[in-house]
C-alpha positions in Angstrom: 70.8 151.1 18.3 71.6 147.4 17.6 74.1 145.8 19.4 75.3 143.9 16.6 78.5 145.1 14.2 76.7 145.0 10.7 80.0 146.0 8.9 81.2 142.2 8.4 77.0 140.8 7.8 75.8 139.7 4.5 73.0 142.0 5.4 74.7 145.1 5.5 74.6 144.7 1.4 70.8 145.7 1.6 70.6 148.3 4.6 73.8 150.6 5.4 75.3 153.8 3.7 73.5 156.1 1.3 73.6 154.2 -1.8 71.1 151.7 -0.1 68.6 153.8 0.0 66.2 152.4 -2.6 66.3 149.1 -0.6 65.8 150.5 2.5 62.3 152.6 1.1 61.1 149.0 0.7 61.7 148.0 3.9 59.9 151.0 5.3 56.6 149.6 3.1 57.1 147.0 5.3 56.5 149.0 8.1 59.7 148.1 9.7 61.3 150.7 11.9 64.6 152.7 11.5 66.5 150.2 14.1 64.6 146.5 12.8 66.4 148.0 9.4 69.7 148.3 10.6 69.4 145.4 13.1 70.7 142.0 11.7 68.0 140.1 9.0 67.3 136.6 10.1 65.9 134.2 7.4 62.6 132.6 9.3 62.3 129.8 6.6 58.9 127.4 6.9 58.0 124.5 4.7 54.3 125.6 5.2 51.4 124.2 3.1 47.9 123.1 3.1 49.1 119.8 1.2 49.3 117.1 4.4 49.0 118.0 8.7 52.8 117.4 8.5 52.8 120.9 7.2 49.7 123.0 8.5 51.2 124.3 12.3 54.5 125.1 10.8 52.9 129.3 10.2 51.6 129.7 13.5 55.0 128.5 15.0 57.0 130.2 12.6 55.1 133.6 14.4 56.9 132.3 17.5 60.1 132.4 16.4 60.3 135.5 14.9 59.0 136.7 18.5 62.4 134.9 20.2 64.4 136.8 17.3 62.7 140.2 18.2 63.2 140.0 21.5 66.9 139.3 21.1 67.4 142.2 19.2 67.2 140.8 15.3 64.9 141.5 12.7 62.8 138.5 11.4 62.1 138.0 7.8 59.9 134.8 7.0 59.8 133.1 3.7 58.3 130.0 3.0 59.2 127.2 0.5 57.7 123.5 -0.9 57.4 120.8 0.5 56.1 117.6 -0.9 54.7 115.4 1.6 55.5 111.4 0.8 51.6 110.4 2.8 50.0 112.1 -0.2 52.3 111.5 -3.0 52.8 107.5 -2.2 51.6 104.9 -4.5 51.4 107.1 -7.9 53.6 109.4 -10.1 53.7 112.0 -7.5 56.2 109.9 -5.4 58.8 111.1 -7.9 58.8 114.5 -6.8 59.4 113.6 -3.3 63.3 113.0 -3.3 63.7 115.7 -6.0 62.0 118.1 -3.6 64.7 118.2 -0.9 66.9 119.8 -3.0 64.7 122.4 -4.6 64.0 123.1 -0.6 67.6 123.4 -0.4 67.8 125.2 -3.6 65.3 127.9 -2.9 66.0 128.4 0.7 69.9 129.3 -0.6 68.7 131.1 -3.4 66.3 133.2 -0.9 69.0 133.7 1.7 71.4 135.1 -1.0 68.9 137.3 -2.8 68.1 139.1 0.2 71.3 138.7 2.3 70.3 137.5 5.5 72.5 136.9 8.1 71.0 133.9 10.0 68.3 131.5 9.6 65.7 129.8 11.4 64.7 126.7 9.5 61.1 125.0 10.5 60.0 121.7 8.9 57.2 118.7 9.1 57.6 116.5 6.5 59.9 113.8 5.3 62.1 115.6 2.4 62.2 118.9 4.3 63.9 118.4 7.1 67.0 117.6 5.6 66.5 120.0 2.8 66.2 122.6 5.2 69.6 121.3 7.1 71.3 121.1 3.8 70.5 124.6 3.3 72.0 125.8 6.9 75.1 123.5 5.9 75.4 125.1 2.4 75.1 128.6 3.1 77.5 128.0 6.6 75.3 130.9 8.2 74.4 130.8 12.3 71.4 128.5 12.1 68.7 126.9 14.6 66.6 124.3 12.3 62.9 123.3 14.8 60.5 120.3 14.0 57.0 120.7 13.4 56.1 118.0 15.8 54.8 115.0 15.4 50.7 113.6 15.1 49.2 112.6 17.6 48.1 109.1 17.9 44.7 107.8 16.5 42.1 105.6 18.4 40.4 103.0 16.4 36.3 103.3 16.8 35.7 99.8 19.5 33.2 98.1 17.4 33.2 94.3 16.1 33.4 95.0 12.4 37.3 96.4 12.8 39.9 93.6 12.9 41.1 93.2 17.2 44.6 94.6 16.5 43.6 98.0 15.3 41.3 98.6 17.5 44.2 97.6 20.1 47.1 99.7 19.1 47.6 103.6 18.7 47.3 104.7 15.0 49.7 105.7 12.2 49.2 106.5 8.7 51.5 103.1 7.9 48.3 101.2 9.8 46.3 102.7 6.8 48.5 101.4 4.2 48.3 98.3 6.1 44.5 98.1 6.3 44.6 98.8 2.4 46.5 95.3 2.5 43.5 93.9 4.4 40.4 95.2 3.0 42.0 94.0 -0.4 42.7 90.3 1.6 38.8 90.6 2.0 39.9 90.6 6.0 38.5 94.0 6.4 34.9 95.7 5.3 34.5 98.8 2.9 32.8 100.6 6.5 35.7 99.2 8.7 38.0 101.0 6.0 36.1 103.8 5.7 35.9 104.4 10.0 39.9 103.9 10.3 40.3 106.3 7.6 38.5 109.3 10.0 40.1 108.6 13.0 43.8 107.3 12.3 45.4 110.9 11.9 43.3 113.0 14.2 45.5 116.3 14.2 48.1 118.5 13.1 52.0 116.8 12.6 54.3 114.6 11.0 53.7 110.6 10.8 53.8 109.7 14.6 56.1 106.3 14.0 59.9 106.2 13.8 59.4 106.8 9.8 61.4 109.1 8.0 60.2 112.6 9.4 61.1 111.5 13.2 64.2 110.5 12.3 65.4 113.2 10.7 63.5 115.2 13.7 65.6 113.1 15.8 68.8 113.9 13.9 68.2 117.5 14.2 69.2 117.3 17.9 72.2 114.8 17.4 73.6 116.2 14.8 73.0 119.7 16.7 71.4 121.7 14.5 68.0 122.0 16.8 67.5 122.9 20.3 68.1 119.7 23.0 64.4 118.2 23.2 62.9 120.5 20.8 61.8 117.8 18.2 59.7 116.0 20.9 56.5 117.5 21.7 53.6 116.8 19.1 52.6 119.4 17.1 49.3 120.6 18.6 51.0 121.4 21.9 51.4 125.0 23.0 54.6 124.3 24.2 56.1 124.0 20.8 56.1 128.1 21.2 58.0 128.3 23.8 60.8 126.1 21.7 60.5 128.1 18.7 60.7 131.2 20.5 64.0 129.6 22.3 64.8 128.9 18.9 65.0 132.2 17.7 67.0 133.8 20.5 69.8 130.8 20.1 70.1 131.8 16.7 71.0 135.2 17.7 73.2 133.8 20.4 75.1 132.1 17.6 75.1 135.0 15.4 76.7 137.0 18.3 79.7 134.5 19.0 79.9 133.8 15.4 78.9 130.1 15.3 78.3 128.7 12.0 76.5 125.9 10.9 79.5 124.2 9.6 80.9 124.5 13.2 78.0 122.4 14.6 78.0 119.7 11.6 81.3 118.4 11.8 82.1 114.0 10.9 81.7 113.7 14.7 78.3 114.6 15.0 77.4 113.1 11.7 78.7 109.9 13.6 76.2 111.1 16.7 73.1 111.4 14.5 73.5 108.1 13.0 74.3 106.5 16.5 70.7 107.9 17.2 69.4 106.9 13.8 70.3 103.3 14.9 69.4 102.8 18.3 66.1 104.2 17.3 65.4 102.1 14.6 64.9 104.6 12.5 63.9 104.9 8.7 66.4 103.6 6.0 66.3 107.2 4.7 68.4 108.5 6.7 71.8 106.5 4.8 70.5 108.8 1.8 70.3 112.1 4.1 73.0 112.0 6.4 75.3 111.9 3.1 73.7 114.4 1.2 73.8 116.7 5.0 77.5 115.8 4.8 78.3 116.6 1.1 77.0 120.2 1.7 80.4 120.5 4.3 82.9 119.2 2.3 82.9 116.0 4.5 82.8 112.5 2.9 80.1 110.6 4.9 78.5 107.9 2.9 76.0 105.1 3.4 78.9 102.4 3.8 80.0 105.1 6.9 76.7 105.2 8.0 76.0 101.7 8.3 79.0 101.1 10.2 78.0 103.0 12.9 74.3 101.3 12.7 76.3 98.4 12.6 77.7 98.5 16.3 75.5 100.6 18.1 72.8 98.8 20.2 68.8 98.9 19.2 67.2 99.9 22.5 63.7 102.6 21.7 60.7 100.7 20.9 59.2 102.4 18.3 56.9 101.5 15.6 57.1 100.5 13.0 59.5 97.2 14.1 58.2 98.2 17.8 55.4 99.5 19.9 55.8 103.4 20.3 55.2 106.6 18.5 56.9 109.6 19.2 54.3 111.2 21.8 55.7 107.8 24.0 59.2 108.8 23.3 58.6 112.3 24.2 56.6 111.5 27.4 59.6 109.6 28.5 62.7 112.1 27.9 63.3 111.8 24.4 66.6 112.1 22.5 68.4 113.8 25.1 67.4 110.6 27.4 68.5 108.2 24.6 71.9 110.2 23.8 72.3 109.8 27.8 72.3 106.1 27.3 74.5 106.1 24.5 76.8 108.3 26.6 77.1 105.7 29.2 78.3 103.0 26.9 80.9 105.6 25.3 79.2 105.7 22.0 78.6 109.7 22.0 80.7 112.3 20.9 80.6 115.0 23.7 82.5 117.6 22.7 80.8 118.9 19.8 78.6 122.2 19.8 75.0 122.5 19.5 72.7 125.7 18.1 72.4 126.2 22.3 75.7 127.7 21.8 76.8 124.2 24.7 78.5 120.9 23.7 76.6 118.1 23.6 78.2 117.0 27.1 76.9 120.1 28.3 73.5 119.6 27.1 73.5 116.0 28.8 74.8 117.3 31.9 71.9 118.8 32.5 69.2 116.1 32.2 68.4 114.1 35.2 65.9 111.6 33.7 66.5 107.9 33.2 65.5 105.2 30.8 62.1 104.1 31.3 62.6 100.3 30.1 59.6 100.4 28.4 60.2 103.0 25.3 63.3 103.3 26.1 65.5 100.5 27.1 68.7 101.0 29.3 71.5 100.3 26.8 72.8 97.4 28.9 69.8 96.1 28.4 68.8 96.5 24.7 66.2 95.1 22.2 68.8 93.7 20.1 72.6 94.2 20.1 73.0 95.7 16.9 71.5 98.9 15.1 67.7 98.7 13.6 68.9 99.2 10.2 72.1 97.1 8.2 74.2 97.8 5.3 74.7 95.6 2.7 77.0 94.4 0.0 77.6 92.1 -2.1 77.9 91.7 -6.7 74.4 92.4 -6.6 75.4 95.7 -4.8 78.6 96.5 -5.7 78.1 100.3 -4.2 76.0 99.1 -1.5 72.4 99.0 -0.3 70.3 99.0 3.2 67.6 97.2 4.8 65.8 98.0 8.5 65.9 95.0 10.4 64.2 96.8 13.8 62.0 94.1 14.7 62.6 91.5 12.4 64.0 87.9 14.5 67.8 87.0 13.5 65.8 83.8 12.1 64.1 86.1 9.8 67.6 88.3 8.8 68.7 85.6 5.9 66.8 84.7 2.9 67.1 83.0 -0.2 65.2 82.2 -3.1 64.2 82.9 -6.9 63.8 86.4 -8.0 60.6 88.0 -9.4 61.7 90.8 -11.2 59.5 93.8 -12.0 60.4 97.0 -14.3 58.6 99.6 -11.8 56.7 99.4 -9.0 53.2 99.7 -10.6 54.0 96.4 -12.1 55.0 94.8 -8.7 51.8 96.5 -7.5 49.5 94.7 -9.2 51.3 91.9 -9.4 50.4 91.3 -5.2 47.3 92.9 -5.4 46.3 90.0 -7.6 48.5 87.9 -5.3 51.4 86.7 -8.8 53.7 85.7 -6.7 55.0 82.9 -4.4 56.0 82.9 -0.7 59.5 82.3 -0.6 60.3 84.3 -3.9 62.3 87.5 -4.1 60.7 90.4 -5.5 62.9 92.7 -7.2 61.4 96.4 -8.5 63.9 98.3 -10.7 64.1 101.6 -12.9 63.1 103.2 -9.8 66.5 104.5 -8.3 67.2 108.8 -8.3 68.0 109.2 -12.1 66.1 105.8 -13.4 62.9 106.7 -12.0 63.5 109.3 -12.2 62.5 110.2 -8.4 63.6 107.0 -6.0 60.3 106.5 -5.3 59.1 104.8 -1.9 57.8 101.3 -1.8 55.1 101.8 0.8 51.8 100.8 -0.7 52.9 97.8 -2.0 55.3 96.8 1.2 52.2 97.3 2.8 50.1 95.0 0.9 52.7 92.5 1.2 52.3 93.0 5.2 48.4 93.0 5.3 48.1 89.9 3.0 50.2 88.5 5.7 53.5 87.7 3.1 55.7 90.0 4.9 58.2 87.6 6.5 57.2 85.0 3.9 58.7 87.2 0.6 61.3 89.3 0.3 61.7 92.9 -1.8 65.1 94.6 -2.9 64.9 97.9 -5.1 67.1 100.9 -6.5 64.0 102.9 -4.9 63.4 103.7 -1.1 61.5 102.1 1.2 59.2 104.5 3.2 60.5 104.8 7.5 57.1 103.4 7.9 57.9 100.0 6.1 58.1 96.6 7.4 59.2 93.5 6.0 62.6 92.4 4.8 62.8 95.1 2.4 65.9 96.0 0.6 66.0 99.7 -0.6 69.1 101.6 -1.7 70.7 98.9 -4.4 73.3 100.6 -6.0 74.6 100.9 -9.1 70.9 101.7 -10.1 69.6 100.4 -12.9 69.4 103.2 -14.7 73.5 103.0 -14.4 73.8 99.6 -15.7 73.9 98.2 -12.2 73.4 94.1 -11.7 70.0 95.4 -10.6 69.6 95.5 -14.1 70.7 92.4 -15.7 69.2 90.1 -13.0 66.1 87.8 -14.5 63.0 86.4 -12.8 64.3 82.8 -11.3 67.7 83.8 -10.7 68.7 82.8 -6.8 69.4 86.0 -4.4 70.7 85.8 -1.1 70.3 88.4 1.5 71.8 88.1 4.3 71.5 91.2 7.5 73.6 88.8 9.7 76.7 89.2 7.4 75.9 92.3 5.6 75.8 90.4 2.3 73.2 90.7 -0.8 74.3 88.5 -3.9 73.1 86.8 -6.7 74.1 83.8 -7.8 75.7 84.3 -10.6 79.3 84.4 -11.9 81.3 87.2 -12.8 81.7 85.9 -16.2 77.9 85.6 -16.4 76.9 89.5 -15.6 79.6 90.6 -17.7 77.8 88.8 -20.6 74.2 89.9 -19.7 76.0 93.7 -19.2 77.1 93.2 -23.4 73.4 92.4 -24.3 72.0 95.1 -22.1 69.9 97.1 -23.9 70.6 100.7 -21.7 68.1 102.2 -19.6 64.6 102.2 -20.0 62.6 105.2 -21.3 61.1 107.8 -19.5 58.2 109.4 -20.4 60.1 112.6 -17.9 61.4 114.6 -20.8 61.9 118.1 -19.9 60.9 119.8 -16.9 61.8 119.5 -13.1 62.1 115.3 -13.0 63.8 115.4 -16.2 66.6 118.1 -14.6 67.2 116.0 -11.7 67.7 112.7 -13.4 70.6 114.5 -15.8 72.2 116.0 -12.1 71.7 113.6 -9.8 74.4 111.3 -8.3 74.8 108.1 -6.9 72.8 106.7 -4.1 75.9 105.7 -1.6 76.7 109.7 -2.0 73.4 110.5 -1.2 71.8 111.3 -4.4 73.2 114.9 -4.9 73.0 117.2 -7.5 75.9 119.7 -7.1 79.4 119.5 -6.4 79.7 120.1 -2.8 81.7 122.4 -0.3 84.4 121.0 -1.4 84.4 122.3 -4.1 83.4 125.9 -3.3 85.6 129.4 -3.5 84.0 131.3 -1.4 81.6 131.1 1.6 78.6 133.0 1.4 78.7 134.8 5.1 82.2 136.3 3.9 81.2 138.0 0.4 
């Protein structure tokens, strides 16, 4: 007999009293037994898919869980859903389906939840998009959930020959050091066989990107914001010991299910405020002011990237990771991880303690229970930090009246103000080429527009041609602003995030090549110089947003639902706007 109550489960809809007979025959097909069928249904979700390594180990951990579920007396049920991975889709049309893809991964995880009415859910995800799709889901449906990372890659080693530039072959390897050596080899600074070795070796196994880019952030998050098992994001993907967190992983989540602990019990404003605490001291990606709204939306809290930036704005920078730093996340792991880092934000008072985590224990709890320290070397002790203030800033200004965001982790205060003439382009292809055939001056702005959520439509990431910037060695010479996103594994004073979009009739829109933009990360400021009078006059003659040649299908959807940046780029109305919660029907 289970020793779970099924009378107030969604899953008692598909399993109990004679008229659930027809649903139960299926289950025996199945060859599930009498008690797994009347045992509570957990919802084992994995972004799996042979599209990018991000993805690949996320099946044979999802086995794992489902044997932590089992052996806590539940009955797993594992589904999987997309994922579009941003490594493959960069730099063409398919970037437009990244952004759009978090919430068709919170869509269909939902829809598959409710279909089948399962109780719980187990959420595992590698790339970018899909981990907070798969926390939105938890949030939306408010069911007992435990969301696990894939892990991270590990590093690559660069072949020790001549023919490959000295700093590659000195420094572990990410996928942004391929976008970078793109840069180079187009710089004629780097040979078609130098190319051709890097791209073998850079991403030698299973796992996410291995810098502080988007995926480990969010990984990173996942724990703050205490969704995941303390530690659990750590450990790179090809290590065994991943199992033994995913099997952890499904017992908590029957833990929870048993004291009745609901996702919406875990993600609260104060540990929204925790996981962008960690965001910041981090230097994580920029992504994360679109994320932790659109995590917040889906609990009826108001959280938005002016909220999120204020806490970047006084929490200290103190883990050296790439890309402003030195580290990937194996280093971060090796020394402690987040549960070392939250310690040190605990000490300065910057931590939230008493908020509960998918172990079922507050967050105080959980950092009760570490003993290690700060190794000053990936991590910093907080007294001691790389900079004062948070890796990424938000700005403001009448060039973003709704706000915008730039990562200033490892970029000098010197470096944090610029001014000069902008270079406007009408998508990134455009800017693109533009650098690839070097069309541009140091010193100038470069502004890409029509690339925001609905103008895109898509918010496309910037990477490839950030990157070129970087390996022509313009990246602290220009600067970039866009209504698109900036990859986590972007350097450069890069402004992402402009909002209104284009698209929206934002100033993005009515700004013209030679017209003077200051940004300025010190103040918080990004302005153009020109008067009130002036836009309102170029807003008149504004001739509405450029075409599309997305007409119908998916991309066409999103751009008619999607909402404003600052919000976090949402397409439905939000808990707060719900009637009823789905554990209660």
């Amino acid at each position: 007999m289970t020793k779970f109550d099924k009378a107030k489960l969604p899953s008692r809809h598909v399993t109990e009293g004679p008229e659930r007979a027809p649903h139960r025959s299926y289950y025996y097909a199945m060859g599930m037994t009498e008690t797994e069928i009347h045992q509570p249904l957990v919802g084992v979700a994995t972004c799996w898919n042979e599209a990018a390594p991000c993805n690949i180990a996320l099946n044979r951990q999802a086995q794992a869980v489902k044997g932590g579920v089992k052996e806590a007396h539940g009955s797993p049920r594992e589904f999987t859903t997309i994922t579009v991975t941003d490594g493959i889709a960069m730099g063409h049309e398919g970037m437009r389906s990244s952004l759009a893809s978090r919430e068709a991964i919170a869509d269909t995880v939902e829809l598959t939840m409710r279909g089948h009415c399962y109780d719980a859910l187990v959420g595992l995800a590698g790339c970018d998009k899909s981990l907070p799709g798969m926390m939105m889901a938890m949030v939306r449906l408010n069911v007992p959930s435990v969301f696990i990372y894939g892990g991270s890659i590990l590093p690559g080693k660069a072949p020790q020959v001549e023919e490959i530039p000295a700093d590659f072959r000195s420094r572990d390897l990410t996928v942004q050091d391929m976008f970078e050596a793109v840069g180079r080899h187009q710089n004629n600074e780097m040979s078609d066989k130098a190319l051709d070795m890097l791209e073998r070796v850079a991403c030698p196994s299973a796992g996410a990107c291995g810098g502080q880019f988007t995926a480990n952030t969010m990984a990173c998050v996942s724990e703050a914001i205490g969704l995941a098992l303390m530690n659990s994001s750590g450990m790179p993907a090809p290590y065994e010991s991943r199992d033994q967190y995913a099997e952890a992983s499904g017992r908590a989540v029957m833990h929870l299910l048993e004291r009745n602990i609901r996702a919406r019990d875990v993600v609260t404003l104060k540990s929204l405020q925790n996981a962008a605490r960690v965001v910041a001291c981090t230097g994580g990606s920029t992504n994360a002011g679109l994320h932790l709204p659109a995590i917040a939306h889906e609990a009826g809290i108001d959280f938005f990237l002016e909220d999120v930036c204020d806490i970047f704005r006084d929490t200290p920078y103190f883990v050296d990771l790439k890309p402003g730093g030195a580290y990937v996340a194996k280093d971060l792991y090796d020394a402690g991880g987040i549960p070392v880092v939250m310690k040190e934000l605990r000490k300065a008072g910057l931590i939230h303690e008493d908020c509960i985590t998918a172990s079922g224990r507050s967050i105080g709890e959980e950092l009760d229970l570490i003993e290690r320290e700060a190794d000053g070397k990936v991590i910093y002790p907080i007294e001691t930090p790389i900079t004062k203030t948070g890796g990424v800033v938000g700005l403001k200004g009448n060039l973003a009246p709704t706000g915008a965001i730039v990562k200033v982790a490892g970029i000098a205060p010197e470096h944090q103000v610029f001014t000069g003439p902008a270079r406007v382009f009408e998508c990134e292809e455009d800017a693109f080429e533009a650098v690839k055939a070097r069309a541009y001056k140091e010193g100038e702005v470069i502004v890409i527009r029509n690339e925001g959520p609905a103008g895109g439509p898509g918010m496309r990431e910037m990477l490839s041609t950030t990157a070129a910037l970087s390996g022509q060695g313009m990246g602290k010479k220009v600067a970039l602003i866009t209504d698109g996103r900036f990859s986590g594994a972007t350097r450069g004073f890069c402004v992402g995030h402009v909002g209104p979009e284009a698209a929206h009739g934002g100033p993005i829109a009515l700004i013209a090549t030679g017209d003077m933009i200051t940004i300025d990360a010190i103040k918080g400021e990004l302005s153009v110089d020109l008067s009130d009078e002036e836009l309102a006059k170029r807003k008149d003659a504004w001739g509405g947003p450029r075409e599309t040649i997305y007409t119908s299908g998916a991309l066409w959807k999103y751009a008619q639902l999607v909402g404003e940046t600052y919000k976090g780029a949402v397409t439905h109305p939000g808990a707060a706007f719900e009637r009823h919660v789905y554990m209660d029907l």
